[in-house]
N, C-alpha and C positions, 0 to 999 in steps of 0.2 A: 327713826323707825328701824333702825338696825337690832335692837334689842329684842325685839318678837323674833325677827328674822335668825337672832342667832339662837336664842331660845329653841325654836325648832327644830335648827340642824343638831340641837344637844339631846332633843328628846328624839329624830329622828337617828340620831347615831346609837343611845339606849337601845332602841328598839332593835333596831340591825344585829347589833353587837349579843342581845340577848335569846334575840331568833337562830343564831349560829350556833349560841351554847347550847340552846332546846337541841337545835338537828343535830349536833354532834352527840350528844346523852342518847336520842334516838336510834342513831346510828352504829352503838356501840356495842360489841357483841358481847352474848349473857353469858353470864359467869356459868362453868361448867358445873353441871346439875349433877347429885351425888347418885350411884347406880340404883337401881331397882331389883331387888333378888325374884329368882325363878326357880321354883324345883318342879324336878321328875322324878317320880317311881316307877316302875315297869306295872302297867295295867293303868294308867292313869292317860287320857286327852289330851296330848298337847294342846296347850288352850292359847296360843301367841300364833298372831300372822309371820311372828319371824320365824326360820325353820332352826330347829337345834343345829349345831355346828357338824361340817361332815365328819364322819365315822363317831360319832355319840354310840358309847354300848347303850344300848336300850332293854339291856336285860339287869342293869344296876342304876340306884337312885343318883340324880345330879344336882350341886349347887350350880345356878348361872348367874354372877353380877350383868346385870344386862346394862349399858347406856345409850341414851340414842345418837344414831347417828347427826352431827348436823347436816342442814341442808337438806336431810333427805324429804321427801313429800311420796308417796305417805310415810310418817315417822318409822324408821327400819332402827334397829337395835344390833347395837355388835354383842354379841354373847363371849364371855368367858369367864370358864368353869372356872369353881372356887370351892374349894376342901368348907364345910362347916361351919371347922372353928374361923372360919374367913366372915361368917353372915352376922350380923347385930344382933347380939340378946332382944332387942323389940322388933325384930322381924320373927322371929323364933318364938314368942310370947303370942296366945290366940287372943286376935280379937274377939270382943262380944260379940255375941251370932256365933259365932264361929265354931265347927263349922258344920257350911249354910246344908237347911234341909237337901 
């Protein structure tokens, strides 16, 4: 009767050995997400919970690559400014709808 018995300890060692690899996949931190762009024009709502960076002229338009911060809760954004020709030809391209009434 030893051969059930070791059989087990082979599928119970599977099992162990494969639950480690799951929590370790789980536990592993996400690849750094690519920024999100932001513009301002002077007359326009800041429309982000985060606030523009201190001393922003607010009488000239801005590029912001924004990323988020990790860790934070609620999700906060570091902003920095970026000249234009910095932003992706498809962020610069309108969507359909766009834009919205």
């Amino acid at each position: 009767m030893t051969a059930p018995r070791a059989l087990g300890r082979i599928i119970a060692g599977a099992l162990l050995s494969g639950g480690v690899a799951v929590a370790g996949l789980v536990l592993a931190a996400p690849a750094e997400a690519d920024p999100s762009y932001w513009h301002y024009c002077p007359g326009q709502k800041w429309g982000y919970t985060t606030p523009m960076p201190p001393g922003t002229d607010l009488s000239v338009c801005h590029w912001f690559a924004a990323t988020a911060i990790p860790g934070s809760t609620p999700v906060r954004f570091n902003l920095v400014e970026i000249d234009e020709s910095q932003v992706p030809p498809s962020v610069l391209t309108p969507s359909p709808g766009f834009p919205w009434p």
